[in-house]
C-alpha positions as CSV (number, residue, x, y, z in Angstrom):
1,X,13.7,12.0,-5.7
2,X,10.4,10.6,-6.5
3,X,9.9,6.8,-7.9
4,X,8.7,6.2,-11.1
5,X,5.7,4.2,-10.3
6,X,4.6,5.1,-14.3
7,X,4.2,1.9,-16.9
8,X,7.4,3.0,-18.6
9,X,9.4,1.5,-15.7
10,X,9.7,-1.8,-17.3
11,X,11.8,-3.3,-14.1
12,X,9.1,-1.8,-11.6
13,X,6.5,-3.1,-13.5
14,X,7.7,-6.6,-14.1
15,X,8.4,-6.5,-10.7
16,X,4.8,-5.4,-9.6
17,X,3.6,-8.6,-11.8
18,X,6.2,-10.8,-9.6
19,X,4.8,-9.8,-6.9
20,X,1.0,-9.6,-7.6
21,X,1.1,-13.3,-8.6
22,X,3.7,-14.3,-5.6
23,X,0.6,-13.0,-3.6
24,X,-1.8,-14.5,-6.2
25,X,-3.6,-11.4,-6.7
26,X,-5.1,-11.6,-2.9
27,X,-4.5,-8.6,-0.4
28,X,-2.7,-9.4,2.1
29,X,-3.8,-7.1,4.7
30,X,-7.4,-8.4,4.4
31,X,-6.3,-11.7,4.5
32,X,-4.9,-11.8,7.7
33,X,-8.4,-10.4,8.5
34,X,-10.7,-13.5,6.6
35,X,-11.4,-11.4,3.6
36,X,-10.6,-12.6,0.1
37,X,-10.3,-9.7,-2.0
38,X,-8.3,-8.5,-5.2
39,X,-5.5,-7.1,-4.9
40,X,-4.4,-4.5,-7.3
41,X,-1.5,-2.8,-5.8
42,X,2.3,-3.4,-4.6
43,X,2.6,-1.7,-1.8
44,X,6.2,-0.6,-0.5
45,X,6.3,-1.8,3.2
46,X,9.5,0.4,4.0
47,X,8.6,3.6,1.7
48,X,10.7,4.2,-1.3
49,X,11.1,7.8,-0.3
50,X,12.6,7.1,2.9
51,X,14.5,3.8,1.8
52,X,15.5,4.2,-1.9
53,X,17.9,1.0,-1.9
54,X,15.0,-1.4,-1.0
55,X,12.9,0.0,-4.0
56,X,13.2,-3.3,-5.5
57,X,13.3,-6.1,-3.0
58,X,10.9,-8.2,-2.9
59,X,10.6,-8.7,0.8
60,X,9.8,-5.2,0.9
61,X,6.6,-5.3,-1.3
62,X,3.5,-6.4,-0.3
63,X,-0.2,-7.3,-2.6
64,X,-2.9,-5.1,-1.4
65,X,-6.2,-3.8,-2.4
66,X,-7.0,0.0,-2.9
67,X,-8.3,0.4,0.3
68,X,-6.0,-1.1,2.5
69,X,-3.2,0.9,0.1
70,X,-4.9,4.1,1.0
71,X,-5.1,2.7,4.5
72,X,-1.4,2.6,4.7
73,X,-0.1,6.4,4.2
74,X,-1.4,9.5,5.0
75,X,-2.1,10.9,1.3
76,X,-1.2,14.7,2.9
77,X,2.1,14.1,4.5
78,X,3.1,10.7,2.5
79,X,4.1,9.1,5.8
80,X,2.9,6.1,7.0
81,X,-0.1,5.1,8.9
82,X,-0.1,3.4,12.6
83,X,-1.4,0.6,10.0
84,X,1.7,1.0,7.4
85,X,3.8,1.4,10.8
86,X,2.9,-2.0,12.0
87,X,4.0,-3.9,8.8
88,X,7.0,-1.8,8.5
89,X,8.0,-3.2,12.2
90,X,6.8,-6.5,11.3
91,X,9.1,-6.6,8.3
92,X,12.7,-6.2,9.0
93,X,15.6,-6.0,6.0
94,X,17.5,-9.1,6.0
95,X,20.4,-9.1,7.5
96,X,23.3,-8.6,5.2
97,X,26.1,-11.0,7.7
């Protein structure tokens, strides 16, 4: 099933503000590099695809720019990058005990 990333998913895109001003609007993934740029996108750190039930947790989203979005997944296969590997292992789901 795909995701309706579209602007008539009011819950997705009230949650995409959330998190765009949680990460005021910074990407994160340059960040941790020294660079201050704008961030324009949520990304899904654990891929909506593959884990529907975390669509909308907000310890799954991350700010980033375009580039380190594209960065993140192969745009052929839709899997993730070494790159988008790495912040899926760096981001666990909270445990649930």
């Amino acid at each position: 099933m795909q995701f309706d990333y579209s602007s008539k998913n009011r819950r997705w895109q009230a949650l995409r503000l959330r998190i765009l001003r949680r990460d005021r609007y910074l990407c994160c993934e340059c960040r941790r590099y020294g660079r201050v740029t704008d961030a324009n996108t949520a990304h899904h750190i654990w891929p909506v695809e593959d884990f529907p039930e975390y669509a909308f947790a907000s310890w799954n989203l991350v700010s980033l720019c375009q580039g380190c979005h594209d960065a993140m997944h192969d745009r052929i296969t839709r899997k993730l990058t070494p790159q988008g590997e790495r912040w899926r292992r760096s981001t666990p789901p909270p445990s649930t005990g």
